[in-house]
Structures are given as C-alpha cells and as structure tokens.
C-alpha positions in Angstrom: 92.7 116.1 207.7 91.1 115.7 204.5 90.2 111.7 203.5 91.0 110.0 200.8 89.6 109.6 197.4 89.1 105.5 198.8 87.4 107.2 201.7 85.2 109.3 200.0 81.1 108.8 200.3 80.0 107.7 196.6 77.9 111.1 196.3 81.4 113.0 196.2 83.4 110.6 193.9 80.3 111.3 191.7 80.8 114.5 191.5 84.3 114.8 191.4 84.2 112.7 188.4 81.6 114.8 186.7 84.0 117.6 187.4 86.9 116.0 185.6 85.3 116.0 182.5 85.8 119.8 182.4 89.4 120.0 184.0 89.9 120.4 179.6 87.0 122.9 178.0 84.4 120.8 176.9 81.1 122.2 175.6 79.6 119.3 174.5 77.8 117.7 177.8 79.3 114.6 179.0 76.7 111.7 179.2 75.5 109.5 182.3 77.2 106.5 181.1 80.5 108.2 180.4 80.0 109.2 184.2 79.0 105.7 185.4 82.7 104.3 184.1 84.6 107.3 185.2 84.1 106.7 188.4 83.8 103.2 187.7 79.9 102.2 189.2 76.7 101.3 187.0 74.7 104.0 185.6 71.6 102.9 187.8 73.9 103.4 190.8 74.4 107.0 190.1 70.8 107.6 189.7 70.5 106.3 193.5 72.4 109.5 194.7 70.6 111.9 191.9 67.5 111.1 190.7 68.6 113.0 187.6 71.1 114.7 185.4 69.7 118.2 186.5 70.1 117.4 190.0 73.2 116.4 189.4 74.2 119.6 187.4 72.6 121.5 190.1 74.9 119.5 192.9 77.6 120.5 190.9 77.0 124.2 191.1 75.7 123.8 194.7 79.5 122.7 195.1 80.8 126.0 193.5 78.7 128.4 195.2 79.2 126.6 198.4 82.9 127.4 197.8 82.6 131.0 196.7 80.5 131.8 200.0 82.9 130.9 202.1 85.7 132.3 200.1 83.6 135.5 199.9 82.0 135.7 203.4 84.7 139.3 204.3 83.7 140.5 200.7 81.6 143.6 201.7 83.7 144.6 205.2 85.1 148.1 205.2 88.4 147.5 205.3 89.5 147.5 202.1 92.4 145.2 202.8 90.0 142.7 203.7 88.0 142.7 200.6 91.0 142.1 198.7 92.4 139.7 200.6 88.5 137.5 199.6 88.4 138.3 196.2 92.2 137.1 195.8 90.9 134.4 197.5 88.4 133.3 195.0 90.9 134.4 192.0 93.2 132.0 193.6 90.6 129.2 194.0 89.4 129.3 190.2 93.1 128.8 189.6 93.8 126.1 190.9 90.2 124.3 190.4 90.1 124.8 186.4 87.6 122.8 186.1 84.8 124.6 188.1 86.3 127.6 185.9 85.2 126.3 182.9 82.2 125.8 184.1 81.2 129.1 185.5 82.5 130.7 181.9 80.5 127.8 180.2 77.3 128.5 182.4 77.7 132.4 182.1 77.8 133.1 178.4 74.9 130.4 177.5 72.8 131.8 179.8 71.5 135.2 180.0 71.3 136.7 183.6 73.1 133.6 185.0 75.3 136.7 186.6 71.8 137.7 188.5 71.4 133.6 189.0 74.4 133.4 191.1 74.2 136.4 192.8 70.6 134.8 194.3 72.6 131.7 195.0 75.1 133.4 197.0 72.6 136.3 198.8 71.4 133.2 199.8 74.1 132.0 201.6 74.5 135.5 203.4 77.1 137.0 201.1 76.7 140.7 201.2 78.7 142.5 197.9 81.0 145.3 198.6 78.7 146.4 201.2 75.9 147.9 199.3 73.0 146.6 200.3 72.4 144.0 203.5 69.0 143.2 202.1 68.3 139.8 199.5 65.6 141.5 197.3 67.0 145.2 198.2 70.4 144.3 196.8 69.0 142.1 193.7 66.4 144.8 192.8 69.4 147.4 193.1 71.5 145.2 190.9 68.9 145.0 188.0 68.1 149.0 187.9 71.6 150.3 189.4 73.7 150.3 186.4 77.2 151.6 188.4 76.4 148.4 190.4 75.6 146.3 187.3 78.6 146.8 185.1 80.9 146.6 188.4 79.9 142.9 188.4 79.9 142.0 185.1 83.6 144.0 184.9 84.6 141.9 188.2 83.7 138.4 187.1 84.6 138.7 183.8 88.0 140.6 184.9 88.5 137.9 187.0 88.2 134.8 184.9 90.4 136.3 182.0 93.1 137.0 184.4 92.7 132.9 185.6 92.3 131.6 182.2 95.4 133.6 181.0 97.5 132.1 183.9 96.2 128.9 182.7 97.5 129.3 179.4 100.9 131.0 180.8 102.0 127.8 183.1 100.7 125.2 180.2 103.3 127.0 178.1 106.0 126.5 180.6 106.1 130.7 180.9 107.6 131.8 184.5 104.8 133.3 186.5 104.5 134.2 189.9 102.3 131.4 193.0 99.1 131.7 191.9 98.7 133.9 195.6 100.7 136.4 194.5 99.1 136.4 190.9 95.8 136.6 192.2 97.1 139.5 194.3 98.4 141.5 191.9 95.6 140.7 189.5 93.1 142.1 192.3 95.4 145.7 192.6 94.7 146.1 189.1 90.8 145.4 189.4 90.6 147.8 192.6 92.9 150.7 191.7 92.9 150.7 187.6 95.3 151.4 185.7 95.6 155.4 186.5 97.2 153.9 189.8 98.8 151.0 188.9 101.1 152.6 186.4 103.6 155.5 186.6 102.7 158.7 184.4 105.3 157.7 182.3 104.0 154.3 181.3 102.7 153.9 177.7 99.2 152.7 178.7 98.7 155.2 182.0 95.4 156.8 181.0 94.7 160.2 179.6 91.7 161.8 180.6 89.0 161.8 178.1 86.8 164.8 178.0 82.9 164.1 177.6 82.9 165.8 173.9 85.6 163.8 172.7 83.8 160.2 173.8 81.3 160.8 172.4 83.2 161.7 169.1 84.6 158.3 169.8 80.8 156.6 170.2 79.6 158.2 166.8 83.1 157.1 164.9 82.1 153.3 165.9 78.8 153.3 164.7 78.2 150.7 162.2 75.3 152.2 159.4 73.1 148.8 159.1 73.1 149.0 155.3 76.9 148.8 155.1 77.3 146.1 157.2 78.7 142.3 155.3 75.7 139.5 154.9 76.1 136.7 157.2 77.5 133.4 155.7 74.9 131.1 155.5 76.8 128.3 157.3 77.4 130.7 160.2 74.0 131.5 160.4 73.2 128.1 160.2 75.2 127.8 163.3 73.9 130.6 165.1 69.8 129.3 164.6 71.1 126.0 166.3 73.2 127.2 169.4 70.0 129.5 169.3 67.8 126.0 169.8 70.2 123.7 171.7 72.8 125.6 173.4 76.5 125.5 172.3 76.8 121.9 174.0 73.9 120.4 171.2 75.8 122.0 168.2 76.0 119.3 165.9 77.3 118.8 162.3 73.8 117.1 161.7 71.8 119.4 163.1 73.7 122.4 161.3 73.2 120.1 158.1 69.4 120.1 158.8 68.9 123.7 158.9 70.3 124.0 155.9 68.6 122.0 154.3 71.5 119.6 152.9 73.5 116.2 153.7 75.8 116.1 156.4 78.3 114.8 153.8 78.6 118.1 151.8 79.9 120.1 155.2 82.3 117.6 155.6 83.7 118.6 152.2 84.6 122.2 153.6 85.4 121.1 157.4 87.1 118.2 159.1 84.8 118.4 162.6 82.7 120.8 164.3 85.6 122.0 166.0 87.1 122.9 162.7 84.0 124.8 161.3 83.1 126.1 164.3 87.0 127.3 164.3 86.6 128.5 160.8 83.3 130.2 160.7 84.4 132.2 163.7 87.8 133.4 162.9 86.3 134.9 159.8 83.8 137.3 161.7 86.8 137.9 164.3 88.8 138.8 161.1 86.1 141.4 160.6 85.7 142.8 163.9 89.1 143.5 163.5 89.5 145.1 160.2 86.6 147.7 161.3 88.5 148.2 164.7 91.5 148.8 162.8 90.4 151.3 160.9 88.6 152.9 163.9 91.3 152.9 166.7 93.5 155.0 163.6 91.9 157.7 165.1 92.9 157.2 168.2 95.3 159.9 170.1 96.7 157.7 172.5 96.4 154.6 174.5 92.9 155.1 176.9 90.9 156.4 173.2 92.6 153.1 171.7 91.4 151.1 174.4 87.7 153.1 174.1 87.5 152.6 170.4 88.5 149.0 170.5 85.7 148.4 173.2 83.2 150.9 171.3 83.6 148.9 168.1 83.3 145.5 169.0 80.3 146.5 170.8 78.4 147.5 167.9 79.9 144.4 165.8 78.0 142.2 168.7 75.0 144.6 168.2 75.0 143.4 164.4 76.5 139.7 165.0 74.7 139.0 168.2 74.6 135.0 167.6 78.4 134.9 168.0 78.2 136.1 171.6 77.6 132.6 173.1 80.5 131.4 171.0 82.9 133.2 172.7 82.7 131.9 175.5 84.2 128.3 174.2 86.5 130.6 172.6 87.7 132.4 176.4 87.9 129.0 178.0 90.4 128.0 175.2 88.8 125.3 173.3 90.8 123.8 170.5 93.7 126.8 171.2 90.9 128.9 171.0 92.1 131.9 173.2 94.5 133.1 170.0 91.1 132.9 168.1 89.6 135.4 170.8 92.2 137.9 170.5 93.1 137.4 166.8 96.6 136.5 168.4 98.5 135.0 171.3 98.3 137.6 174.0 101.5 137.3 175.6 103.3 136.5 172.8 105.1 139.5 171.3 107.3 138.1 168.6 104.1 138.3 166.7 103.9 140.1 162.8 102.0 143.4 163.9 98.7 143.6 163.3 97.6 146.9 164.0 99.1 150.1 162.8 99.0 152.0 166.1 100.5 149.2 168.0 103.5 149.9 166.6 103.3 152.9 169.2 103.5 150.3 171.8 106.6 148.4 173.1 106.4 144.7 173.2 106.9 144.3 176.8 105.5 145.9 179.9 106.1 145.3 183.2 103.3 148.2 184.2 100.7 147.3 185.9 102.4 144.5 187.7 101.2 140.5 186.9 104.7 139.4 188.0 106.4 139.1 184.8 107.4 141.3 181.2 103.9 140.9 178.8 102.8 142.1 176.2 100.0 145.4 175.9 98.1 142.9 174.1 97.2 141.3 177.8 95.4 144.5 178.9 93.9 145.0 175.1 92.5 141.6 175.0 90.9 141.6 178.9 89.5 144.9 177.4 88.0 142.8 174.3 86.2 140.6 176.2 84.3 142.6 178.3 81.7 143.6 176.2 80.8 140.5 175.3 80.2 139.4 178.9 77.7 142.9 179.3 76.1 142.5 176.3 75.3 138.9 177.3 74.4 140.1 180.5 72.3 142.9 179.6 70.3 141.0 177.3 67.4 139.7 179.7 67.3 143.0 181.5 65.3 145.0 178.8 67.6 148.2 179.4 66.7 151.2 177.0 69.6 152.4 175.1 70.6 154.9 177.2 70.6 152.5 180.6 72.7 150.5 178.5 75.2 152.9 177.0 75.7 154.4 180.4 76.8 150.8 182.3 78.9 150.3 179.4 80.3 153.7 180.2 81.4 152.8 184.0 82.3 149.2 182.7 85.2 151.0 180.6 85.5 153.6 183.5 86.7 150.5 186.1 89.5 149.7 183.4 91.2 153.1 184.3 90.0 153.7 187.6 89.0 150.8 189.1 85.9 149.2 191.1 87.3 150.6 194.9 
C-alpha cells in the first residue's frame, strides 16, 4: 500500500517538491530557497539530504530512469505484443507524471547527446532496446555509428513525447479523449506499424511510394543557397549567443541587454518580459520557416512528398538558424501557449483560416490512423515538424559527415510511413 505524503522520508518530499515546480513548463531553474518553503523545511535542512543542487538534479533523474527501467524491462523480448505493451507503458507513465515530461523534453533539447546520456543510464540498469544488442558498450558503440538504430530512437522519444504533450493540451482544453491506456495504445500502433498500415488506401494521408529519383528531386528543391538566406535580427541573435552561454534556463532580459551592448530599459520598450520577446523573436523565424515551406510543399504531388518537403525544408532552415533549436524545446512543452507557436497554429483545431495552399486538399478531420477521436491532419503534420529538430539536436555531438547524416534523416522520415517494427 503506498504511504502517505505525512509518511514520507524527508529525502522523497524533497524531491517531490522539486518535481512540482515543473508539473507547469518552467525553463527558468527553480532555486534552493524556493525549494526549502515548498516543502516547508530550512534551506540547510535540504542540504543534509543532498549536499548540492547537482546531486539533487541528479536524484531527480535517478527517479525517472529508475521508472523507465522498470517500465521498460520486456522492451527488447520477441514478442512483439510485449514490446508494445512496455512502451505504452512508459507513454502512459509520462502522461500522467507531466512533470517528469517536461523535464526529459527540457533536459533533451539543451543538451546534445542527452539521448546517448540516458540510454547509458538505462543499459545500466539492464534495459536491453528492441533486442539489438545484449552488450552495454556493444549496443552504445552500435548506437553512435548505426544510423537505422540512431534515428529509430530519436523518432521513438521524440514520437513519443509529442503524442503526451498533445494529450496534455487535448484534456486542458476539456476535448474528449480516450484513458490515457488506450491513448498510449493507439499512439504506440502508429509508431510500430506507420501510417502505410494504420490507414486504409483510401485515406487522404496513406502513403505513396516515393521513388529514389523523385526524393531526391525533393532534397535539391529544399536547399536553401546561403547567399539568399534573410540576416538574423540582431535581438535574436543576441538571444541565441546567451542560451549559447547559459542554457535556456539563464536567459535573461539583462544578460540579452549586455550582449548588445545597451540598457535593459530600451528592450523593455519593444517587449513586456522575456516570455514576450522570447515569444516574439521566435514566431517571426517560425513565420519564415513557413513561408519557404509553403512555397516548397506547392510542389508536392500528394500527401507523403508534402510530409517530405515539410520535413526537408525545415531541416535546412535549422541548418541556417541553428541557435533556435534549443528554443523549441520550451516551445514543445508549451510554455506561455507555446505549442501554437511550434506549429504556426493549434493542431487540433480545424476551424483555423488556412494557411497553406495545399491543405486545402485535406479535410479537416480524420479519424485515420486512430488516436481515439476526429483531428485534424495538422496532428500528424506537426509530430512530423518536430522531428528534425530533435535529430539535428541529437546529431550535433556525433560529428556525422553529411552523408551519415542525410541517410538517418532518411529512415527517421521512413518510420513515419512504415514504422520502427
């Protein structure tokens, strides 16, 4: 039977508490005192049970992983059933512990290779992945060369904690949605099987097949020349040189002051808080990552070459605006109502204006693949939009040549339409 918050050791209320602060997304790192009178103790009493913050941040992942084992200890059996039935498990858990989700997005897209990180933490714990490799060093070695094996994790965690944070957003809203078991299983047929076999032939977004010729006519049409490419605003940039230094959670509106080289007074003449200019500055490179993938995905003869160009272009607008990649993950965990900012719009919300000229090709609600309930195709065009970012903030410690790189990018879109079984 589990005890009581009363009957909780001190070490676990500790925690718990530090947990709370990111049941909302918070980038901005809560501080020891704030912890001391949330859980209502001195601030030298805390430092009794961890000697420091670190070892308290590292507790607090200690308490995720520890989770995640267990949840994942039938992951690499081979019955397939089983597998599913773990990583529904885990879908299932992030759901209904929002908190630790917000952390994991928090922790992955401010730190390069933290995908690698956790994998270690979890090898660790004798969690063997989809039955690849038994071996610690075998499996982690395989992981950093192997890139089918890559991009299948990168499009599995990041898969996953869309689909969460989207049903997080759904419930908030008051939408009707399935248990989060049943969501979670449903979400996990879609990541196994794709979309060629969770939709009928007949469905609007079942996929074509794409011959080899024509993606790479669709590579070459989302190249970006670097002489035609917009000059960053200088606030933006400004930005980007201090999440550079201190992470997102040290953005400050005096630090972005300082590296311009001007009062803190004259940004407050343009914005009302960092949320705002972070908002602001944002939304207007978004705005032009749409505008070129707008004019690319024009060319696109149906659904699966809409989906490729989409995924194709905002890949090289990362490969111009690279600084914005940390950003968005405070945009996915929907910071300030940031997960319209993500997406350019609300994406289960249909009754928006149109904002793309071949979506008027699409009807506004699906029911194909199954989540449960009518969406919109936005849903399965947004989870494609933020997979890139994840690989490309994944890839970047691995010193991959181009072509290593384009070719996990290549299965990662592969596992959209066919899936990771």
């Amino acid at each position: 039977m589990a005890r009581s918050e009363n009957s909780k050791p001190t070490k676990e209320l500790i925690l718990d508490a530090a947990f709370s602060f990111l049941e909302q997304p918070r980038y901005t790192s809560f501080s020891m005192n704030e912890l001391a009178a949330k859980v209502g103790i001195t601030k030298p009493a805390i430092y009794r049970h961890f000697k420091s913050k670190e070892v308290l941040l590292d507790a607090m992942e200690n308490r995720i992983v520890d989770d995640m084992a267990y949840l994942l200890k039938d992951i690499a059996t081979k019955d397939l059933e089983t597998s599913k039935k773990s990583l529904a498990g885990l879908i299932k858990y992030f759901i209904e512990n929002p908190s630790h989700t917000n952390y994991y997005i928090a922790q992955m897209s401010q730190n390069a290779n933290y995908e690698e990180h956790l994998f270690k933490k979890l090898t660790e714990r004798q969690v063997s992945f989809l039955g690849q490799v038994a071996d610690k060093d075998s499996y982690l070695s395989a992981f950093r060369s192997d890139m089918r094996l890559f991009a299948k994790h990168i499009f599995s965690g990041m898969s996953l904690f869309y689909f969460v944070k989207l049903q997080e957003k759904l419930r908030q809203e008051g939408k009707c949605i399935p248990s989060p078991q049943e969501y979670a299983e449903k979400v996990v047929n879609l990541l196994v099987y794709g979309l060629l076999e969770c939709t009928d032939e007949s469905s609007p977004v079942h996929p074509q097949e794409i011959s080899p010729e024509r993606r790479q006519e669709i590579i070459s049409l989302c190249k970006i020349p670097e002489n035609s490419f917009p000059a960053e605003n200088k606030i933006f940039k400004a930005l980007a040189s201090v999440i550079e230094k201190h992470k997102m959670g040290g953005v400050t509106v005096e630090r972005i002051a300082d590296e311009l080289g001007m009062a803190k007074s004259s940004l407050y003449e343009y914005f009302d808080n960092k949320n705002h200019m972070i908002k602001t500055l944002v939304n207007k490179e978004i705005s032009l990552l749409q505008t070129i993938a707008n004019e690319n995905t024009a060319e696109a003869k149906n659904f699966t070459e809409y989906m490729m160009i989409q995924m194709y272009s905002e890949l090289e607008f990362f490969k111009h605006r690279p600084e914005i990649i940390p950003i968005c993950g405070w945009l996915l965990m929907g910071a300030d109502d940031s997960f319209d900012a993500a997406s350019g719009k609300n994406p289960e919300d249909c009754n928006d204006e149109v904002y793309n000229v071949w979506e008027k090709r699409l009807p506004e609600r699906i029911t194909s693949p199954d989540l449960g309930f009518p969406y919109s195709p936005k849903v399965l065009i947004t989870w494609a939009g933020v997979l890139p970012v994840a690989f490309l903030v994944e890839a970047k410690g691995k010193d991959l040549t181009e072509e290593k790189f384009m070719e996990g990018f290549s299965f990662m879109i592969n596992y959209i339409f066919n899936g990771i079984k």
